[in-house]
N, C-alpha and C positions, 0 to 999 in steps of 0.2 A: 786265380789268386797267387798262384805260383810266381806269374810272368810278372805279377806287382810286385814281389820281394816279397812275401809270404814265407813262411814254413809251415806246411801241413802235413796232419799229422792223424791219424782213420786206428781208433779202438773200439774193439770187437767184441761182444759176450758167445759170437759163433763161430765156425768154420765158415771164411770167406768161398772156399770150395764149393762149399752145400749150394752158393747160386751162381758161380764163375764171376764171384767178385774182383778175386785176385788178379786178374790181369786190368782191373783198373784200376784196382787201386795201386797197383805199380806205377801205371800210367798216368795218375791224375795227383797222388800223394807223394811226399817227401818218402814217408816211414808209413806202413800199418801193421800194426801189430794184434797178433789174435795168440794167446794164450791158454790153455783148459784151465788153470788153475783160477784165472779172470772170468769162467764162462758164469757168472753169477754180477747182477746189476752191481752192487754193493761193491764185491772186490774191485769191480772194473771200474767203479767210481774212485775208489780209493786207488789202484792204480793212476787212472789220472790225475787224481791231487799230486800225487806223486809226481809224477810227469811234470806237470805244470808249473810247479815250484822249481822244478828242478831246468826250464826250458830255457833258452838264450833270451831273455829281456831286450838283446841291442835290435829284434826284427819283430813284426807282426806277425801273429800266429793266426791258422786258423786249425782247430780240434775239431774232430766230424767224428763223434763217439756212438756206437750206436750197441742200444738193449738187446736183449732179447728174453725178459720175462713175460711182457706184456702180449708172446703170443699165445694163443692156445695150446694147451689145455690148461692156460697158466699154472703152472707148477712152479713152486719155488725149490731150493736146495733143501735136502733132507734135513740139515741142523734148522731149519723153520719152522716142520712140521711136519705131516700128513697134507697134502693138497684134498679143502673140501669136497665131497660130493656134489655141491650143490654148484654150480658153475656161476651164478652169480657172486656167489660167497668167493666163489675161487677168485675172479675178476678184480672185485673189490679189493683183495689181501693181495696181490699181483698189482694192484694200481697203489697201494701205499706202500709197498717194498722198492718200488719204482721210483714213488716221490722221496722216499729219503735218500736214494742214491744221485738223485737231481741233487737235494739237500749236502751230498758231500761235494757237487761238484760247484753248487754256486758258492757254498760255505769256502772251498780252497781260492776261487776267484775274490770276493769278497777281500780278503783277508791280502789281497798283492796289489803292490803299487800302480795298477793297471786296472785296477776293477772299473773305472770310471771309464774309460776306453775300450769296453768290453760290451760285445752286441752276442746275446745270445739266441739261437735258433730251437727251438724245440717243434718236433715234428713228429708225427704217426707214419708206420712203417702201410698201414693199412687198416682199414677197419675192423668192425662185425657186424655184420646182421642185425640191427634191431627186431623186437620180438613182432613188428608188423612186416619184417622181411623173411625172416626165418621158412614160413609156412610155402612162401613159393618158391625157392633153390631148388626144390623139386620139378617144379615147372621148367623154371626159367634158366636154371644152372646160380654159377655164384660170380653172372654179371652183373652185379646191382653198386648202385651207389654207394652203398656201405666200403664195398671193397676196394673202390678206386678213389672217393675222400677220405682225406686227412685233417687233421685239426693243425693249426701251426698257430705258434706264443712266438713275439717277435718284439725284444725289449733291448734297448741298450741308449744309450747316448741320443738325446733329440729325437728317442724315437714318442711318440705322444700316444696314450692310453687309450687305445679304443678298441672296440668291437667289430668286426669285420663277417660275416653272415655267410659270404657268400663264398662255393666251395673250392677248396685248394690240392693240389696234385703237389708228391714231390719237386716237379717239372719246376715249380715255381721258389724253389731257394735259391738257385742261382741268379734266375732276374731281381729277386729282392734284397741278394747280397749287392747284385752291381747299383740298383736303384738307391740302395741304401749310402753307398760307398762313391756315389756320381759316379 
């Protein structure tokens, strides 16, 4: 996207360190930015509003924003709460802290003269275990399909509503950006 006149642009809730990110996203982004004060969905959604309003309008952006409450043991920021005992309960409160920081980031898109010109990718970092996979990780380790599909939402301009079943790897955002984009 770069080579097309792009500006890209990689916002973090983590230490790109923790998985030797940093040396691509030097290489593959404009800017990435990872902040502690941002390590919470919410901030870092609101950071990007920010951002986005504030970004050059005359080029094509592309934003590659990525969570991190939705991993285990989902725990949110202390001003939230206590994190449930119950891990389901935790999952749940983790998946709708999650959807309203989506919520600040379509809401800032929404709202700019470009929203209609705007394709957004949403994607899973990795799975978990459904409660009929759980019982064998002991057997079998944590190679199972849970861990290596992902869910991906793929909406913007002429793209048409459907439901698509069959399973998806990160592998697969950059062929459906170029497919998408001819």
């Amino acid at each position: 996207l770069t080579e097309a006149g792009y500006y890209t642009e990689v916002f973090l809730c983590s230490d790109p360190k923790f998985a030797n990110e940093e040396k691509w996203f030097r290489k593959w982004f404009h800017n990435y930015e990872y902040d502690p004060k941002n390590e919470d969905d919410v901030s870092l959604a609101d950071h990007f509003a920010e951002r986005y309003r504030e970004r050059d309008k005359s080029k094509p952006t592309f934003y590659y924003w990525i969570s991190h409450s939705m991993h285990f043991p989902f725990e949110l920021p202390d001003k939230y709460g206590p994190t449930p005992n119950d891990l389901g309960e935790a999952y749940l409160r983790t998946e709708a802290f999650m959807d309203s920081s989506l919520g600040i980031i379509f809401d800032a898109v929404a709202k700019d003269q470009n929203a209609a010109n705007t394709l957004f990718i949403v994607v899973g970092d990795h799975s978990y275990p459904n409660s009929g996979q759980m019982p064998i990780i002991e057997k079998y380790g944590q190679i199972l399909d849970a861990f290596s599909w992902i869910s991906m939402a793929f909406a913007g301009p002429g793209v048409s509503p459907k439901i698509i079943t069959s399973p998806v790897s990160q592998g697969d955002i950059a062929k459906s950006i170029i497919s998408y984009l001819n």
